[in-house]
C-alpha positions as CSV (number, residue, x, y, z in Angstrom):
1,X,210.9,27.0,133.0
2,X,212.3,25.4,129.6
3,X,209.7,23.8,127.5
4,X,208.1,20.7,128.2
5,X,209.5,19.4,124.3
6,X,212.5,20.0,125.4
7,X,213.0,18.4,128.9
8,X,211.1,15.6,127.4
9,X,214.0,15.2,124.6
10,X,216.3,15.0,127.7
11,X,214.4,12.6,129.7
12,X,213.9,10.0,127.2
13,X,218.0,9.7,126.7
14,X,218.1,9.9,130.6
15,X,215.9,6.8,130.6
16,X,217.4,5.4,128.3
17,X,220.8,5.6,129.7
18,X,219.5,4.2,133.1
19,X,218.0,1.2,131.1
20,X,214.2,2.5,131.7
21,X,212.5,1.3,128.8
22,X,209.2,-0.2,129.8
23,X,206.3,0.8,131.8
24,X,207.7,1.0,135.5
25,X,204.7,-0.5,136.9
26,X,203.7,-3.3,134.2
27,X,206.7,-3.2,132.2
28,X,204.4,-3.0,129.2
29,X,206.5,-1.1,126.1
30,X,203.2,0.2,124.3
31,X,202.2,4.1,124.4
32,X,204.6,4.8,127.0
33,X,204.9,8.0,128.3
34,X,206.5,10.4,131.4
35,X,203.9,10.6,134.4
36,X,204.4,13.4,136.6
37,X,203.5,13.7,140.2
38,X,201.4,16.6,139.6
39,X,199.5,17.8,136.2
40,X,201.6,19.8,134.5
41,X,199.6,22.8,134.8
42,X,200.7,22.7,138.5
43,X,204.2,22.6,137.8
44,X,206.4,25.8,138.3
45,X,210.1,24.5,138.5
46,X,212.2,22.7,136.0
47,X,213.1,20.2,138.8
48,X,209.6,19.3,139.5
49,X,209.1,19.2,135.5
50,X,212.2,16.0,135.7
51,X,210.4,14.5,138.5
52,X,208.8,11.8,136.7
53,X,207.9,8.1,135.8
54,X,208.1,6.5,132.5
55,X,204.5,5.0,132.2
56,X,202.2,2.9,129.5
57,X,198.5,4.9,128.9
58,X,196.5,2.4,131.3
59,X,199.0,2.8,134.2
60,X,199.2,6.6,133.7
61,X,195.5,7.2,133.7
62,X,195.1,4.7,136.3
63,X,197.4,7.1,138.6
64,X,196.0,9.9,137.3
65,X,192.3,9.5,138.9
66,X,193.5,8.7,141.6
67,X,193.3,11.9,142.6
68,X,196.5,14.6,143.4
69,X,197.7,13.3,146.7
70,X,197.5,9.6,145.7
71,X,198.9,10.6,142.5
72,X,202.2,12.3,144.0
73,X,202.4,9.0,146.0
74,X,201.9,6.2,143.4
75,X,205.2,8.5,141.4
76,X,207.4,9.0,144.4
77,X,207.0,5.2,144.9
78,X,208.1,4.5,141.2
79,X,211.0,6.6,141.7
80,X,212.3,5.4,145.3
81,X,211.9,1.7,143.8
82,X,213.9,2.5,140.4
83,X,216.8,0.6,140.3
84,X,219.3,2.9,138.4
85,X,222.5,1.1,139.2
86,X,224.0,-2.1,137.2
87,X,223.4,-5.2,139.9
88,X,227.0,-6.7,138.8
């Protein structure tokens, strides 16, 4: 599994690219950071290591208590409703 640094490097120019550059749940732009669906301790594959939202602190720890099956939920939610495409 490549290093957390690393896929991290990648994801914020992925994010970038798709025009993900605020909180994707109060579209605050302070602290922001990559959620995961599960801690990363859990995590074993590269794919599930890029399966993640772009979050501010109070969002992130607000998903994070919620416990590991509301957790998964809250991210896979994020990611279904992230518009990727241009709208024109």
């Amino acid at each position: 599994m490549k290093t957390w640094a690393y896929t991290r490097s990648l994801l914020k120019k992925q994010f970038a690219g798709m025009g993900v550059t605020r909180c994707e749940v109060c579209s605050g732009t302070f602290a922001l950071g990559f959620a995961h669906r599960y801690k990363r301790r859990f995590i074993q594959t590269d794919a599930e290591l890029r399966t993640v939202a772009l979050l501010c602190v109070k969002c992130h720890e607000t998903i994070e208590f919620k416990g590991h099956d509301l957790m998964k939920a809250a991210i896979d939610k994020i990611i279904s409703n992230r518009i990727t495409e241009p709208m024109w």
